[in-house]
N, C-alpha and C positions, 0 to 999 in steps of 0.2 A: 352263670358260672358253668351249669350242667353243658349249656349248650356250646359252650366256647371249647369246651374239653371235651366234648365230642367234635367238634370241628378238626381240631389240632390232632385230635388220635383219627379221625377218619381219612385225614391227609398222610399222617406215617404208617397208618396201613395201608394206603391209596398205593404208596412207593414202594411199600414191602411187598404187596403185592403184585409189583410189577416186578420187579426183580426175582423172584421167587417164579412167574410165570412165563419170563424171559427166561430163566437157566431149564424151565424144564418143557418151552418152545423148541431151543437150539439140541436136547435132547433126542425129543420126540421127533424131527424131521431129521437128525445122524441117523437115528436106527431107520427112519423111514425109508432112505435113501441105501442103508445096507441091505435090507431086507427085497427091496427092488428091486437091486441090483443080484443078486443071489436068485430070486426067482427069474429074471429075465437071463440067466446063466443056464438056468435049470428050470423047463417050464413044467416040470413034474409035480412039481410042490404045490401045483393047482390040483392034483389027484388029494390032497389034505384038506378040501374044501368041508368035507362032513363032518374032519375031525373037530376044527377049530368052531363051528359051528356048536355041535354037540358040547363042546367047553363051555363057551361062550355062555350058552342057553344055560348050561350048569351051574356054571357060576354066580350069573345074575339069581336065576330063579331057585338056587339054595341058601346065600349071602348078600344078596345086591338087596332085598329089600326093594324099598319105594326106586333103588338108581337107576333101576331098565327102563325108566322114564328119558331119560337122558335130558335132553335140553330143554323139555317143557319139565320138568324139574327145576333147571335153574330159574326158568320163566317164572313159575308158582311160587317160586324164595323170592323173588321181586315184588313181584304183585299181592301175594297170601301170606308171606313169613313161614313160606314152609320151610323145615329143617333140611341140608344136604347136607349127607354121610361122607365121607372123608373115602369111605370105601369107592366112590362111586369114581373119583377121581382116578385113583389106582386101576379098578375096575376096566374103565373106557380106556385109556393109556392102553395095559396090557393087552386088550383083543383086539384093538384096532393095528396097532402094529403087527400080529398074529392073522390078521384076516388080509392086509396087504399082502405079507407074504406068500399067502395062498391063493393071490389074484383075487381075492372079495373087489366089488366096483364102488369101493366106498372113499368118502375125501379126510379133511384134514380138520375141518372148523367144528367137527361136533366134538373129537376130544379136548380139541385147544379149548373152545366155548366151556365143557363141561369141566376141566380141569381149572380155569381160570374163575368160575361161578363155585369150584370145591373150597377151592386156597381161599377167596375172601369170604366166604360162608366160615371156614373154621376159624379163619383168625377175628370176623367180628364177634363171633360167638364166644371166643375163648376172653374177647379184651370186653368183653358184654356191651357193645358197640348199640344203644340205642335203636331201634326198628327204623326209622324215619332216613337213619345215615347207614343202618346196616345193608337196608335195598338198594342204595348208594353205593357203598364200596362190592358191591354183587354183580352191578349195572357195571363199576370199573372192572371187576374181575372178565366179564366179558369181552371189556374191552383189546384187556391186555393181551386174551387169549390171540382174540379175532386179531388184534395189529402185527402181533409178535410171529404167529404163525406163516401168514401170508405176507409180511413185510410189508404192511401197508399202515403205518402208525394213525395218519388222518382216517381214513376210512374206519379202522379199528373204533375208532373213539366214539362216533359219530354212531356206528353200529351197537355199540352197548347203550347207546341211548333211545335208540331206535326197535330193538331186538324182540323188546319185550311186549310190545305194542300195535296196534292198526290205526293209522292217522293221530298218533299223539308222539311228543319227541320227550323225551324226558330232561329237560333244561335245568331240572337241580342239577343232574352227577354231572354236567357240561366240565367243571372244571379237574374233578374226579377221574373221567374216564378220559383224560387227555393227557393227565399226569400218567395213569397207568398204560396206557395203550404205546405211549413215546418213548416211558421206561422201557417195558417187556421190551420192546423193539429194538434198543440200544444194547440192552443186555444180549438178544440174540445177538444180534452184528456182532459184536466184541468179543463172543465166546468164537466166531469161525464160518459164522452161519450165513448164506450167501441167498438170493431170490433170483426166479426166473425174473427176465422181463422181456418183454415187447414192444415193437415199435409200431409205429403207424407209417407205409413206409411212403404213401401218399393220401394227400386229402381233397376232392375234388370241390370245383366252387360250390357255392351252396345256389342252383337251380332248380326248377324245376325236375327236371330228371332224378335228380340224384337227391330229393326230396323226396320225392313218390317211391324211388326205390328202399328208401330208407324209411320209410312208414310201413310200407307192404313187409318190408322187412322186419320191421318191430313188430306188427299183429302177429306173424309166426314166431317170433321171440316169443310173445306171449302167450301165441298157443301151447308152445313148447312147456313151458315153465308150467302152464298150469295143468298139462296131459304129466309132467315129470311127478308133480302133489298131488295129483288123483289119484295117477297109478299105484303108488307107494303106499298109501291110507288102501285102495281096492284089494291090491294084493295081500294085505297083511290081514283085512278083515275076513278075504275068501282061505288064508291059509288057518287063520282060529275060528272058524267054525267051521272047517273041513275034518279038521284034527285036533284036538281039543289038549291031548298031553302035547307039552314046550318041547320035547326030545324028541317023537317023532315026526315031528313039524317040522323044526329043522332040518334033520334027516330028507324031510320031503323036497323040502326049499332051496336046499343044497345039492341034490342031484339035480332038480332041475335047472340048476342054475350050470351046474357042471354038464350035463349033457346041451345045454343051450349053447354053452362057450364051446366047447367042441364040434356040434352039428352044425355053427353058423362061422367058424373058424372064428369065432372072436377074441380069442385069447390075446391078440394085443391090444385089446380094451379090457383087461382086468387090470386092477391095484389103480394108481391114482391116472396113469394116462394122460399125460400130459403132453405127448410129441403133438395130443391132438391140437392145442394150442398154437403149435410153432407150425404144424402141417397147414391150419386156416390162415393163420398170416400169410406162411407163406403162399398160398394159393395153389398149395396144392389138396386140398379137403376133398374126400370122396360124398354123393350125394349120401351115402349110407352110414356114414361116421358118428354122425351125431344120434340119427334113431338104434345104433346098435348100441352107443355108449349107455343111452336113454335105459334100453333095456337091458341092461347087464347092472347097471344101477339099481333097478326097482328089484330084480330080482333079488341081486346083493342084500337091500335095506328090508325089502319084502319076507325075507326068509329068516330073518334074525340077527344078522350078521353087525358087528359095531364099526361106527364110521360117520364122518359126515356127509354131508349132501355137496357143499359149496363147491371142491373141485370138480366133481362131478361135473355140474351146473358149468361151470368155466368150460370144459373139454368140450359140452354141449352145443353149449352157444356159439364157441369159436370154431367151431366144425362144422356148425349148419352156416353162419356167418361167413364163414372164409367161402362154402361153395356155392351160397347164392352171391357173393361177390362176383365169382368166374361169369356165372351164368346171365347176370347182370350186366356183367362188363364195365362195373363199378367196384375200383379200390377193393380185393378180396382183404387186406389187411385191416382198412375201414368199417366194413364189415365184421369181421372177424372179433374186432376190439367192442363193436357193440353188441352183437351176439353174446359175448363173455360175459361183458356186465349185465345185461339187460336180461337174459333168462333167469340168472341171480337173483337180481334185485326184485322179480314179480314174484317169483318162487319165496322168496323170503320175506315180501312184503316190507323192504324196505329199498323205496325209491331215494328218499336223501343222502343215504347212505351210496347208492349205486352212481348216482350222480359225482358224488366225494371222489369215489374210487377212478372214473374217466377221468375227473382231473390229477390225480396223483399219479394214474399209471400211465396216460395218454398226455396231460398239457393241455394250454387252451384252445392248440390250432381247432379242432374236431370238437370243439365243446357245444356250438350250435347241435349236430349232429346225435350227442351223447344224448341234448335234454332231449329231442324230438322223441330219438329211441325209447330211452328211461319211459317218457311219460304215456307215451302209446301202449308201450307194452305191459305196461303195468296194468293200464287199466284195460286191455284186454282179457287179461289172468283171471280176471274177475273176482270172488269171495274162493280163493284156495289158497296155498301157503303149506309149507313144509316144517313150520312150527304151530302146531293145535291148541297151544295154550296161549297164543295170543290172544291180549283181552283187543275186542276191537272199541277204539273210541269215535272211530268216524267210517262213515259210509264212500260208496265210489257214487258216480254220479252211473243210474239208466240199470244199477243194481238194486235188488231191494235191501232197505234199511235194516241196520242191524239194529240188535237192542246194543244199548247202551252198556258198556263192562260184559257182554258176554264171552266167551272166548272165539278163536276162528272155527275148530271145531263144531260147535254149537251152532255159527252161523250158517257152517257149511252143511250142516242137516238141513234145515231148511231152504239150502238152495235143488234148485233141478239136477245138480250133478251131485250132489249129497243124497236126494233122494231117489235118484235111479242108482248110484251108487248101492246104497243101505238097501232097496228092493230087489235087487238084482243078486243080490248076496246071500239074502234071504229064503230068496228060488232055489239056490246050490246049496243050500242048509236042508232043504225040506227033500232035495233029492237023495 
């Protein structure tokens, strides 16, 4: 009887939680889109970078509690039954919209992700939803985020089952996070809310050639992806033990990042940057696009600033993809669409998910293409990732073995880039 009434309430929250995370989806990307638009009016309001910074730090580190954890937060309420604060949802909402505005290089998937992992954390907790099905309706709150935001309902779904973990899918929420990710999605549409897309605008036969291009293509996919989660963990760990108080850290993180945008004219890669997408389709990508976005990124996320990673990652891939397309002489649009996915998907360590998304956003002409991509690059990336709390259940093949349930974090000390990382940081502590 317990378990059937958990079933039936874990489903009416599965739904309330998608609609609840669909009205405050079509929200968060109105303002994102006002605020964008006012700063690309007025590029001044990047001269604000230290203010919203200095907020940010404030607010987290005098109110936020455990929330400045952000997504490895929601992660630990999956895997631990940790508690998430209701504040934390609010929290991320407000600065990340506030750090667009001010050209921060941050994306869209860590407030949706932590807003949609708040709403089903408070509602199973409030309906005392069971631990077994409350990790459940957590995994969908992910869902809804991840589909609702980026307009990608399958992918969404697929992602909250994937999100949480290294080589394990979570097949209980399967029917869970498909209900919430489809909702959130519908409800955005319906409120007004519209997505980019892109096309593939050719796809060449699948030979030799344009095989080896697209392998040689996916190892830099994967370098990329895993130079974007190195840098972002190095940065953060050289800026707390450089400066040890949260205010003059950012302060520090924040000019740098503002003199960086200035001395390298990059200010049309601050806030979410997206023409970089339509620029690699279209084949017109600069060879320099994607390492400025790269580092206007780490700096952004490095200094403190709230945001996600994912569009980021898009801009990335599709800008280094669209100009080794040119250069190739092979489909920059082809390119450009694997790029997108595929730094993503190593970055975040989740391939099935990245897989999902080629077929939702692309079709199956280029589906050969996607898997080669996806799977080369991923396991080029090696043991990094841009989420630390994932628990890893399985290894890559020619890496060494993880333990079993440790998280990526933990693995990633013991790997050679965790550990020139962590020694190397060390050396700038002791100078």
């Amino acid at each position: 009887m317990v378990s059937w009434r958990n079933r039936i309430l874990l489903l009416l929250l599965t739904a309330a939680t998608g609609v609840a995370m669909g009205s405050v989806s079509a929200l968060f990307l109105w303002l994102l889109a006002l605020v964008t638009g006012m700063r690309e009016r007025q590029p001044l309001w990047i001269a604000l970078l230290p203010v919203v910074g200095v907020f940010t730090v404030f607010l987290y580190t005098r109110f936020g509690k455990n929330a400045q954890r952000g997504n490895n937060l929601i992660i630990d309420s999956v895997n631990e039954n940790e508690q998430v604060p209701l504040r934390m949802g609010i929290f991320t909402f407000i600065c990340t919209v506030l750090t667009q505005l001010v050209g921060g290089s941050v994306g869209r998937e860590g407030t949706a992700v932590q807003v949609g992992g708040t709403i089903a954390n408070v509602l199973g907790r409030a309906f005392h939803l069971h631990h077994p099905y409350h990790r459940i309706l957590v995994m969908a709150g992910i869902s809804a985020g991840f589909g609702s935001v980026f307009g990608m309902p399958l992918a969404g779904a697929v992602f909250g089952m994937e999100m949480c973990f290294v080589g394990h899918l979570g097949y209980e929420a399967l029917l869970p996070c498909f209900v919430a990710s489809f909702t959130a999605d519908s409800v955005t549409r319906a409120l007004g809310i519209t997505h980019e897309t892109y096309a593939i605008t050719s796809v060449p036969a699948v030979g030799w050639y344009s095989l080896l291009v697209v392998v040689i293509a996916a190892m830099i996919f994967g370098v990329a992806g895993r130079l974007f989660a190195v840098a972002i963990r190095a940065l953060k760990l050289f800026y707390a033990r450089r400066v040890s108080h949260p205010i003059p850290r950012v302060l520090l993180g924040s000019a740098v990042l503002l003199v960086a945008m200035l001395a390298l004219r990059a200010v049309p890669y601050a806030g979410l940057s997206t023409w970089m997408i339509g620029a690699g389709f279209a084949g017109k990508a600069q060879w320099y696009d994607g390492p400025l976005k790269l580092l206007m990124t780490v700096l952004s996320l490095g200094a403190g600033f709230q945001g996600g990673e994912v569009t980021p990652l898009f801009d990335i891939g599709a800008g280094l993809g669209g100009w080794l397309g040119l250069v190739a002489r092979l489909s920059p649009s082809l390119l450009a669409a694997l790029g997108m996915i595929s730094v993503f998907g190593c970055a975040a360590n989740t391939p099935l998910t990245t897989l999902i998304m080629g077929f939702e956003l692309f079709g199956n002409q280029s589906l050969p293409f996607v898997v080669i991509a996806v799977f080369v690059s991923y396991y080029v990336s090696g043991r990094s990732g841009i989420y630390g709390a994932q628990r890893v259940t399985a290894g890559r093949p020619f890496y060494r073995p993880a333990h079993p349930g440790e998280t990526l974090d933990a693995a990633g000390n013991r790997s050679l880039t965790g550990y020139l990382v962590t020694h190397i940081m060390a050396r700038f502590k002791k100078r």
